[in-house]
N, CA, C and O atoms as a MOPAC input file, in Angstrom:
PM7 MOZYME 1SCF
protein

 N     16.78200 1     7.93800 1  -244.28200 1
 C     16.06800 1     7.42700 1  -245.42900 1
 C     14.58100 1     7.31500 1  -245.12600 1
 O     13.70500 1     7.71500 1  -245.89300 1
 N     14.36400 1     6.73300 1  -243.93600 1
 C     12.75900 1     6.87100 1  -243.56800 1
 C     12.29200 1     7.71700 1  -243.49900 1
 O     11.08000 1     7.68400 1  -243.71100 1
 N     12.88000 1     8.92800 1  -243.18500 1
 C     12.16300 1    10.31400 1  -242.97300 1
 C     12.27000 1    10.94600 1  -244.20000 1
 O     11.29900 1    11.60200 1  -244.57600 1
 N     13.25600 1    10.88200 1  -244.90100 1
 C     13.35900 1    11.29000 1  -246.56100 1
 C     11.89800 1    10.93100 1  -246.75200 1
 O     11.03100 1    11.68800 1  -246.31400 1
 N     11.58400 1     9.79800 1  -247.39400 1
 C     11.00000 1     9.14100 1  -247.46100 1
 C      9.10600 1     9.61600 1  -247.04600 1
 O      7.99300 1     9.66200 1  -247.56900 1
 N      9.63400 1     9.80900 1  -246.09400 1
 C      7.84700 1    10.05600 1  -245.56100 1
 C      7.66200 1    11.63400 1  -246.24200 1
 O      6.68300 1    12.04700 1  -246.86200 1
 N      9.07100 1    12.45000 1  -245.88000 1
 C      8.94400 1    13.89400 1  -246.10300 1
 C      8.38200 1    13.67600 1  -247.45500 1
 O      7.26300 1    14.06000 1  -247.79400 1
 N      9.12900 1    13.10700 1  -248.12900 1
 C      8.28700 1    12.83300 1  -249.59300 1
 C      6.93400 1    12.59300 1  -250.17300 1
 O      6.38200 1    12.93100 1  -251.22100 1
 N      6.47600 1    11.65800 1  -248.78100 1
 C      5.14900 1    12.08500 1  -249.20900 1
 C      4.27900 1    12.94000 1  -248.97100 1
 O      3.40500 1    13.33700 1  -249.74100 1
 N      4.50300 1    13.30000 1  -247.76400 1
 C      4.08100 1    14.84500 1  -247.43700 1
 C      3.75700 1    16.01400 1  -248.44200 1
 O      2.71500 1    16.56700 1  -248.79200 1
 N      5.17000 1    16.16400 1  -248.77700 1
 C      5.26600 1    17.05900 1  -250.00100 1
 C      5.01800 1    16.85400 1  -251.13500 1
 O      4.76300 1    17.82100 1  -251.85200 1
 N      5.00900 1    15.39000 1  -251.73100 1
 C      4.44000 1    15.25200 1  -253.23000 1
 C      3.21100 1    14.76400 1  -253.45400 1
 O      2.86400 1    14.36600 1  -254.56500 1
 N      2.14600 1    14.75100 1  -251.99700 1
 C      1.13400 1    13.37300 1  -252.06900 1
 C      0.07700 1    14.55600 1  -253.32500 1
 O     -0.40900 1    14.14700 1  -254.37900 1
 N     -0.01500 1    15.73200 1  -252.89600 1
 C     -0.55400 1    16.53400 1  -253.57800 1
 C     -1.23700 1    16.39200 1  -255.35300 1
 O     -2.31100 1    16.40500 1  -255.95500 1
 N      0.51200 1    16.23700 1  -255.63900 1
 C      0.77600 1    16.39900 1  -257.17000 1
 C      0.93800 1    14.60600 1  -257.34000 1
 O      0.68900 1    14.30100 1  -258.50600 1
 N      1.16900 1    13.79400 1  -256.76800 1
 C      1.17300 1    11.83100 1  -257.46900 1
 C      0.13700 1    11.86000 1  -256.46300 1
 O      0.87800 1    11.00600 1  -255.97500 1
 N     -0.86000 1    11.98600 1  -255.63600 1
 C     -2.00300 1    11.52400 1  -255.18700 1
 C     -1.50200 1     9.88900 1  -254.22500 1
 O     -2.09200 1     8.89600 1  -254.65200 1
 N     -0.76600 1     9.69600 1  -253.34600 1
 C     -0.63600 1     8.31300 1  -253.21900 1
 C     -1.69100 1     7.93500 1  -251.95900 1
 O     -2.21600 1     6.84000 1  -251.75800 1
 N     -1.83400 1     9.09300 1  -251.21900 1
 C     -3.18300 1     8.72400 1  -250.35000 1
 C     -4.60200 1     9.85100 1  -251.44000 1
 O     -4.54000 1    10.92900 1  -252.03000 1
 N     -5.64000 1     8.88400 1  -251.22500 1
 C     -6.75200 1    10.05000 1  -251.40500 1
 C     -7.19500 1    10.88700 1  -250.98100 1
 O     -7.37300 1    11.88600 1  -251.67700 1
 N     -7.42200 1    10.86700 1  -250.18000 1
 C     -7.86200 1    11.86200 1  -248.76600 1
 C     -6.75900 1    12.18700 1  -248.13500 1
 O     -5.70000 1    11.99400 1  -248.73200 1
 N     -6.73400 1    12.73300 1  -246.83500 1
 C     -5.67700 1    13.42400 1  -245.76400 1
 C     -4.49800 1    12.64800 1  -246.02100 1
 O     -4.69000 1    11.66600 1  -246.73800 1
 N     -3.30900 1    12.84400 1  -245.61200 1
 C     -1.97100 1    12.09900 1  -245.64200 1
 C     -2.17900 1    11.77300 1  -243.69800 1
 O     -2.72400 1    12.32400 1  -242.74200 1
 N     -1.35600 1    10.54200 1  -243.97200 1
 C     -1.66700 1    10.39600 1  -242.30400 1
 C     -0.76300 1    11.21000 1  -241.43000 1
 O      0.07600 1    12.02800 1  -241.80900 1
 N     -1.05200 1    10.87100 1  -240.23100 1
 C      0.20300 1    11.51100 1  -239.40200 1
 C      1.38200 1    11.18900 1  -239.21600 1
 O      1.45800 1    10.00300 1  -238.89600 1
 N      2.38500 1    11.71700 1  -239.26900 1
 C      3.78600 1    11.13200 1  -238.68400 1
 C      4.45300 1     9.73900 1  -238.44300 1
 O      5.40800 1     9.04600 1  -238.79600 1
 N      3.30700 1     9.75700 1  -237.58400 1
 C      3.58000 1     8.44400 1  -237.05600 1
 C      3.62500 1     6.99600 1  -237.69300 1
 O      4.42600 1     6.06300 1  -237.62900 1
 N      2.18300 1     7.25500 1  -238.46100 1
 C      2.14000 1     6.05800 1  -239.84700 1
 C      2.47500 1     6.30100 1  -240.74600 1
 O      2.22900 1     5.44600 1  -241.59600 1
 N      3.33600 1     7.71600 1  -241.30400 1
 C      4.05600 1     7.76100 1  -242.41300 1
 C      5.28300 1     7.01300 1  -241.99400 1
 O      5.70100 1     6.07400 1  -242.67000 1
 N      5.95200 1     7.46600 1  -240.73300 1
 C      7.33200 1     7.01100 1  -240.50700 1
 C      6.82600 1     5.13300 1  -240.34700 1
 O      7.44400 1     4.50400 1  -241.20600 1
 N      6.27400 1     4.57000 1  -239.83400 1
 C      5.97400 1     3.50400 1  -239.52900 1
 C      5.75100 1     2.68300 1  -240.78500 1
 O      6.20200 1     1.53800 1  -240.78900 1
 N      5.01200 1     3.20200 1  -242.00700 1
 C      4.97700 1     2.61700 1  -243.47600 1
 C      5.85700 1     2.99000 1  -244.30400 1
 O      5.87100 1     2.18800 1  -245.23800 1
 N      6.89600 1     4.12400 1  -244.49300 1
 C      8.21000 1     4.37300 1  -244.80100 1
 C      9.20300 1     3.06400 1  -244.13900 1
 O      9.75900 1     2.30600 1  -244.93400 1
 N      9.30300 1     2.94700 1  -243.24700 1
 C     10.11100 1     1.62000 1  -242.64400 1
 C      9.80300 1     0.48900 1  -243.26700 1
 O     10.42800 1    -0.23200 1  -244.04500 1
 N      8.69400 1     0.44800 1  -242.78100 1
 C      8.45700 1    -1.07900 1  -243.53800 1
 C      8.64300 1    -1.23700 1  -245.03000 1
 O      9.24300 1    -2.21800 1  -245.46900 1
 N      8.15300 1    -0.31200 1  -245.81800 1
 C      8.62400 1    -0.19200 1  -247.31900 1
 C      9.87400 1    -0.42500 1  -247.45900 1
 O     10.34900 1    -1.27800 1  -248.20900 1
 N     10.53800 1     0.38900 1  -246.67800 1
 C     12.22200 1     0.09600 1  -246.55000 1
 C     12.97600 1    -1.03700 1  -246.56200 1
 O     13.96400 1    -1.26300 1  -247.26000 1
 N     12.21100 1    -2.07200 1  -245.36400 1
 C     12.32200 1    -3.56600 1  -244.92400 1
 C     12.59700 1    -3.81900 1  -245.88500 1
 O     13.73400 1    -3.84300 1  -246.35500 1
 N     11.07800 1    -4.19400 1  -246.65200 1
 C     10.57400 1    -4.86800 1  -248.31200 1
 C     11.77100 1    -4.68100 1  -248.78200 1
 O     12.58700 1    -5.59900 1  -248.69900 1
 N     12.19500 1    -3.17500 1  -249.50400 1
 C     12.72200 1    -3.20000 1  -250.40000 1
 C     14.42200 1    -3.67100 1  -250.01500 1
 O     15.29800 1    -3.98000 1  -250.82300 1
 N     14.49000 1    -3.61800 1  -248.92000 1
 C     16.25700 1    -4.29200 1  -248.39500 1
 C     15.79900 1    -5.82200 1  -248.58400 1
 O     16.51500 1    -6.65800 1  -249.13400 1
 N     15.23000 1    -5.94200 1  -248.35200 1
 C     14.95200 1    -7.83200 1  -248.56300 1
 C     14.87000 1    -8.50600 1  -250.42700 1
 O     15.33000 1    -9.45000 1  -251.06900 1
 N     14.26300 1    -7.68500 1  -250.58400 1
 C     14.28900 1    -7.64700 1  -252.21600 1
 C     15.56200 1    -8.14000 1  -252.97900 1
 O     15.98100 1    -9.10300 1  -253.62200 1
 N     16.00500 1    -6.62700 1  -252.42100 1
 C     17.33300 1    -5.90700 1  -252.90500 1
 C     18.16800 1    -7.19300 1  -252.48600 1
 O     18.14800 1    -8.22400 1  -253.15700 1
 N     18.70800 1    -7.08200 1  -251.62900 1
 C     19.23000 1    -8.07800 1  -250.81200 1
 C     19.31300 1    -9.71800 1  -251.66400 1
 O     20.33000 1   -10.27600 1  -252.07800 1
 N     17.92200 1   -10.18900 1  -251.73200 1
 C     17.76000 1   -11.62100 1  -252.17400 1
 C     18.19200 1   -11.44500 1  -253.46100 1
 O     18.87000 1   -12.40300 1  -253.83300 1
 N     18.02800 1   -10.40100 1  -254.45900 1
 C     18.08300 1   -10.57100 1  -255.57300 1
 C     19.85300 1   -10.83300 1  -255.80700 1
 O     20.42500 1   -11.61000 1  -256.57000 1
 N     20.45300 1    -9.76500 1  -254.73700 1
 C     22.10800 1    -9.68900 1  -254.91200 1
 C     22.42900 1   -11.57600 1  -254.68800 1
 O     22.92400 1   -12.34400 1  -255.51400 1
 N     22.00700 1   -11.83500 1  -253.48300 1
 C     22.21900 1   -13.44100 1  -253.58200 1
 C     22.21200 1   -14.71600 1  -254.04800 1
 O     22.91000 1   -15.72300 1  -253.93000 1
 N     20.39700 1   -14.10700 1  -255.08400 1
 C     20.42500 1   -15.13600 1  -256.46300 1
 C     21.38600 1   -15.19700 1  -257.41500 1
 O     21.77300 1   -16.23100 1  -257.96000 1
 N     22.08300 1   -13.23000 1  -257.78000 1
 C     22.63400 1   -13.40400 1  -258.96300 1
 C     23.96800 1   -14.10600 1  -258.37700 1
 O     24.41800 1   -14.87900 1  -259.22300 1
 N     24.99700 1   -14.07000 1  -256.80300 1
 C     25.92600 1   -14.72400 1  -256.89600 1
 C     25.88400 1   -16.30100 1  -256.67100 1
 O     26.75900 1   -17.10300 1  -256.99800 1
 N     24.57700 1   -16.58700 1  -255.99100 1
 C     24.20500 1   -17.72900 1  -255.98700 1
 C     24.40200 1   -18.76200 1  -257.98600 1
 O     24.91400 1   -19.86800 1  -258.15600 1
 N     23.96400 1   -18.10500 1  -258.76700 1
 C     23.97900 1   -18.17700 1  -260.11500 1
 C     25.07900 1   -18.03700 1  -260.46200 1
 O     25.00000 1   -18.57500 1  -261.56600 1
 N     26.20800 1   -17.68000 1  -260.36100 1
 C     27.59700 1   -17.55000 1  -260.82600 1
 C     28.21200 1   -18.16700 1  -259.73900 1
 O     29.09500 1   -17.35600 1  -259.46200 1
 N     28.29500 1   -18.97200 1  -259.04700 1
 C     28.41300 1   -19.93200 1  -258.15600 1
 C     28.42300 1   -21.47500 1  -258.77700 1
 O     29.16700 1   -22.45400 1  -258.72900 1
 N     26.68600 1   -20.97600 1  -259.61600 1
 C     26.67100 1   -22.66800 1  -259.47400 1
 C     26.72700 1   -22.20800 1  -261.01100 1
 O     25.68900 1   -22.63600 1  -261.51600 1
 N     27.36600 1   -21.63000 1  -261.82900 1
 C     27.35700 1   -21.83200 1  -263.10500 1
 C     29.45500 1   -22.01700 1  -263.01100 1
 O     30.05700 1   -22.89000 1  -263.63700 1
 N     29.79000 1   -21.51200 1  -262.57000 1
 C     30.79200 1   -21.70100 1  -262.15300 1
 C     31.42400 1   -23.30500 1  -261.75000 1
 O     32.47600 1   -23.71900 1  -262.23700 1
 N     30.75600 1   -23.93700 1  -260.98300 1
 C     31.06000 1   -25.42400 1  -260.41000 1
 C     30.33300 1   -26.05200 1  -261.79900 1
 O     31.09000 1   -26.80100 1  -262.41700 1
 N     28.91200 1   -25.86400 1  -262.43300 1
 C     29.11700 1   -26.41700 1  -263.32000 1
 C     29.77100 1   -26.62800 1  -264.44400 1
 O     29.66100 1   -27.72200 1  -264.99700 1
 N     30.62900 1   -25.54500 1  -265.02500 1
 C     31.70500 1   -25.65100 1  -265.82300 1
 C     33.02800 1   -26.42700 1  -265.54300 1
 O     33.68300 1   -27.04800 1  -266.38000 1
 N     33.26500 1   -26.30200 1  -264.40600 1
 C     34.27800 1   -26.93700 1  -263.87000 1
 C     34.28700 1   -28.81600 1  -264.04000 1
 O     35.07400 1   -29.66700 1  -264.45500 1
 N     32.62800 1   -28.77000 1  -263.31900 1
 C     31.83000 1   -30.19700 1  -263.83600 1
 C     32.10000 1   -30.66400 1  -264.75700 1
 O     32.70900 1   -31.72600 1  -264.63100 1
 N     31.85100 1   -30.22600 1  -266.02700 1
 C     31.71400 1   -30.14500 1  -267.58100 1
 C     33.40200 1   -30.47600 1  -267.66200 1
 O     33.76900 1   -31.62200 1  -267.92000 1
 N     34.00100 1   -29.81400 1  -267.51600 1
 C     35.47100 1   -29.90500 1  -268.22300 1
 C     36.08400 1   -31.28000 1  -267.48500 1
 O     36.37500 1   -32.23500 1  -268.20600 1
 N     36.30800 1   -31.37700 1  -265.78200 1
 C     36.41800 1   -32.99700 1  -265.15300 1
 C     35.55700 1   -34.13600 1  -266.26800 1
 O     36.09100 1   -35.13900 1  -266.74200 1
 N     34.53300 1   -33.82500 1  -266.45900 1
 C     33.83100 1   -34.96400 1  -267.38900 1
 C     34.72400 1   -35.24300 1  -268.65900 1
 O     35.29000 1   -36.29500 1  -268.95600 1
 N     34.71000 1   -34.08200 1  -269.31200 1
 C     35.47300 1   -33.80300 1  -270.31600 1
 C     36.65800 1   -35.12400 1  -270.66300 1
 O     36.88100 1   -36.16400 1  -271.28300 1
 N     37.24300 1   -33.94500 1  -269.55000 1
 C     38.76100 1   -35.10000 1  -269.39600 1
 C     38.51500 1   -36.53200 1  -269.23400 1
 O     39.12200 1   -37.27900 1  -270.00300 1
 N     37.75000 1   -37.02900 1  -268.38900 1
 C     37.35500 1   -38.02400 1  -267.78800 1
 C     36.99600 1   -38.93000 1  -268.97800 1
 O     37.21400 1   -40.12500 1  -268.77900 1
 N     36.36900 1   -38.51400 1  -270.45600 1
 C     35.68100 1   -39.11200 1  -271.07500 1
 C     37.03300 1   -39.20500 1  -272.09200 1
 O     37.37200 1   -40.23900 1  -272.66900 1
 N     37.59100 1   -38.16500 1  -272.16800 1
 C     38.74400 1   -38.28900 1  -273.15400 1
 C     39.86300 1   -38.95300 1  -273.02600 1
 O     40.74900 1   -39.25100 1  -273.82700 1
 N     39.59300 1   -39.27600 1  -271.13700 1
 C     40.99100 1   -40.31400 1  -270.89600 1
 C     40.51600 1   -42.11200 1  -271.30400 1
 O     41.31000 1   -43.02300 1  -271.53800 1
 N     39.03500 1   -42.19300 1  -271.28300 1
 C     38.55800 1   -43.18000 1  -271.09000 1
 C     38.92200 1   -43.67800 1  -273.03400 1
 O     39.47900 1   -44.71600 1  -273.39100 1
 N     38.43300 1   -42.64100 1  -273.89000 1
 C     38.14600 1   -42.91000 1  -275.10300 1
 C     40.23500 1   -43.25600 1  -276.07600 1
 O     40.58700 1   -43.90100 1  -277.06300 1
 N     40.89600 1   -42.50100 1  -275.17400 1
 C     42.40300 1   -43.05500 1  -275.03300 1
 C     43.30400 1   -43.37200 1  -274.41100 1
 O     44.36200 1   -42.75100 1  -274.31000 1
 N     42.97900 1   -44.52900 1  -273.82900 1
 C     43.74800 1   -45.04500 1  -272.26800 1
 C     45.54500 1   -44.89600 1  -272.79400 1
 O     46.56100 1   -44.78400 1  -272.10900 1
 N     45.45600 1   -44.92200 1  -273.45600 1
 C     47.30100 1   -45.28100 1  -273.89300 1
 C     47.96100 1   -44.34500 1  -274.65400 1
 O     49.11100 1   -44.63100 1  -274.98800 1
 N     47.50500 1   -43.30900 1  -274.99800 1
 C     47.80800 1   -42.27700 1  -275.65300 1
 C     47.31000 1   -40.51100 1  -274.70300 1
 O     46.19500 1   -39.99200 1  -274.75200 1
 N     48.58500 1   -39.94400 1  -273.91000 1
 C     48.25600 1   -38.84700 1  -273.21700 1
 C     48.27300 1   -37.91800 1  -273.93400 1
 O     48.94600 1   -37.74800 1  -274.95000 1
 N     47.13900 1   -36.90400 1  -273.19200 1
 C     47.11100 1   -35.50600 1  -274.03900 1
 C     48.61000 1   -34.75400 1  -274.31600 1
 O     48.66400 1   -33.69800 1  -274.94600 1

């Protein structure tokens, strides 16, 4: 993927312009291909964790909600079961 990546710019810097001048060498393509990479696994990554993080806690809060529920409906008829 890093070398995809760099090859890519090699070959397209031409026609999308992403350096102005010369493309660098090898070395700092492969070296800023990586790190882009990092970024975008960390991204990627955190974002997957918010959304189960979020269906987690939307999850326990429903659960919340319905214990209350009951809780309020046993209170409002102590002598009469569902």
């Amino acid at each position: 993927m890093v070398v995809g990546r760099a090859l890519a710019v090699v070959v397209l810097n031409d026609w999308i312009g992403w350096y102005p001048t010369a493309v660098p060498g090898w070395p700092e393509l492969l070296r800023t291909s990586s790190f882009n990479n990092i970024i975008l696994f960390i991204l990627v990554t955190g974002r997957a964790h918010a959304v189960v993080y979020l269906q987690a806690a939307r999850s326990a809060e429903a659960r919340f909600t319905a214990s209350r529920l009951d809780a309020l409906t046993s209170q409002l008829q102590p002598h009469f079961g569902p």
